[in-house]
C-alpha positions in Angstrom: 87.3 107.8 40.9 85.3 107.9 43.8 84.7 110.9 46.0 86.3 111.3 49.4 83.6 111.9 51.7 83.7 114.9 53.9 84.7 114.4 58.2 81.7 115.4 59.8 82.1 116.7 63.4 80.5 114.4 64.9 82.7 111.4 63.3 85.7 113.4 64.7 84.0 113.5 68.0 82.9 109.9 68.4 86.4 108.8 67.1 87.8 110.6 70.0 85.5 109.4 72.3 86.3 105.8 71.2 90.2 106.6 71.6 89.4 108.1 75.7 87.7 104.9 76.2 89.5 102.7 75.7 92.6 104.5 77.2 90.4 104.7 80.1 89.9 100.9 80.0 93.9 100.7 79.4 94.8 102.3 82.4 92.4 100.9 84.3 93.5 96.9 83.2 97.3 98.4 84.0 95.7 99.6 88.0 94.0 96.2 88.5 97.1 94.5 87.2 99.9 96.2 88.9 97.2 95.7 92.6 97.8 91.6 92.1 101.7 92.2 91.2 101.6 93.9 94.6 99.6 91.7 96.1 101.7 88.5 94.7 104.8 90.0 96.0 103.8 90.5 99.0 102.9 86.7 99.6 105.9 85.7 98.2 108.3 88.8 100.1 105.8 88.8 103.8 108.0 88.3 106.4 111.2 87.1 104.7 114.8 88.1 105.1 115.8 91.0 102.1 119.5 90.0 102.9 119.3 86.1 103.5 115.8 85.2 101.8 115.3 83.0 104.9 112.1 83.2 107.2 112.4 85.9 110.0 110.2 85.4 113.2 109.1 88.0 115.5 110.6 88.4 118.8 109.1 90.2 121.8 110.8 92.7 123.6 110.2 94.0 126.9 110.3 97.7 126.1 109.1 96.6 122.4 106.0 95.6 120.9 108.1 93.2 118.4 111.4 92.8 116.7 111.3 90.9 113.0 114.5 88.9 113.7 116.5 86.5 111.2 117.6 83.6 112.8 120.0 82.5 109.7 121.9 85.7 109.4 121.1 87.2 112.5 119.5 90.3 110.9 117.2 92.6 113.1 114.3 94.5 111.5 112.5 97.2 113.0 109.4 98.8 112.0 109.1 103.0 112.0 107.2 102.9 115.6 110.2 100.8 117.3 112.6 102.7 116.1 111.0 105.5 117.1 110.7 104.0 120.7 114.4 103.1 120.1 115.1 106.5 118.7 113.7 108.3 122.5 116.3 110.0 124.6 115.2 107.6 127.7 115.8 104.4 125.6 119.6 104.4 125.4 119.7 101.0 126.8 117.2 99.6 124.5 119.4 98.9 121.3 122.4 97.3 123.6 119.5 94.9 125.2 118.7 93.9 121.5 121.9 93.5 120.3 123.0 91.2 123.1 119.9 89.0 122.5 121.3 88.3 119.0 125.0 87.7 120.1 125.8 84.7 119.2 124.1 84.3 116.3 126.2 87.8 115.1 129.4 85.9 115.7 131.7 85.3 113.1 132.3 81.0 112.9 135.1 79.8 114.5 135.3 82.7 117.4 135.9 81.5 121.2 132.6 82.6 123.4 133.9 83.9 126.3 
């Protein structure tokens, strides 16, 4: 029968060392990987609709940088600086302009314009 030879220390050490590094290496493949996920969705996500899907467009607005608008549901997206503008007690006539811009394409089918 043969002998079991003895664990040195420095086995145990280098075994662990071997483990960190390639958990390292691991989490470092997982980063990388998760960066292109992000990056892939963005291309495919950028400047779409999250209720429709469909293209939206930036608008200008007067008192506005931009407004991302959908043209095929008639969804109005605004980033955190417009809203803030939006948000300003001298603005209260801001979100009504908006609105009224988008009118008709917020109207339910078959309604009489007036």
């Amino acid at each position: 029968m043969k002998k079991p030879t003895p664990v040195r220390p420095e086995n145990d050490y280098f075994a662990r060392e071997d483990i960190e590094n390639k958990r390292r290496m691991s989490h470092e493949q997982k980063r990388l990987l998760e960066a292109e996920q992000r990056k892939a969705m963005k291309e495919l996500h950028f400047m779409h609709c999250p209720k429709c899907g469909m293209k939206m467009h930036e608008v200008r607005h007067p008192k506005l940088h931009h407004i991302d608008a959908c043209f095929g549901c008639g969804g109005i997206f605004l980033d955190k600086s417009e809203i803030d503008v939006i948000a300003a007690p001298q603005q209260k006539g801001i979100m009504a302009d908006i609105l009224n811009w988008f009118k008709e394409e917020t109207e339910p089918p078959g309604k009489v314009k007036e």
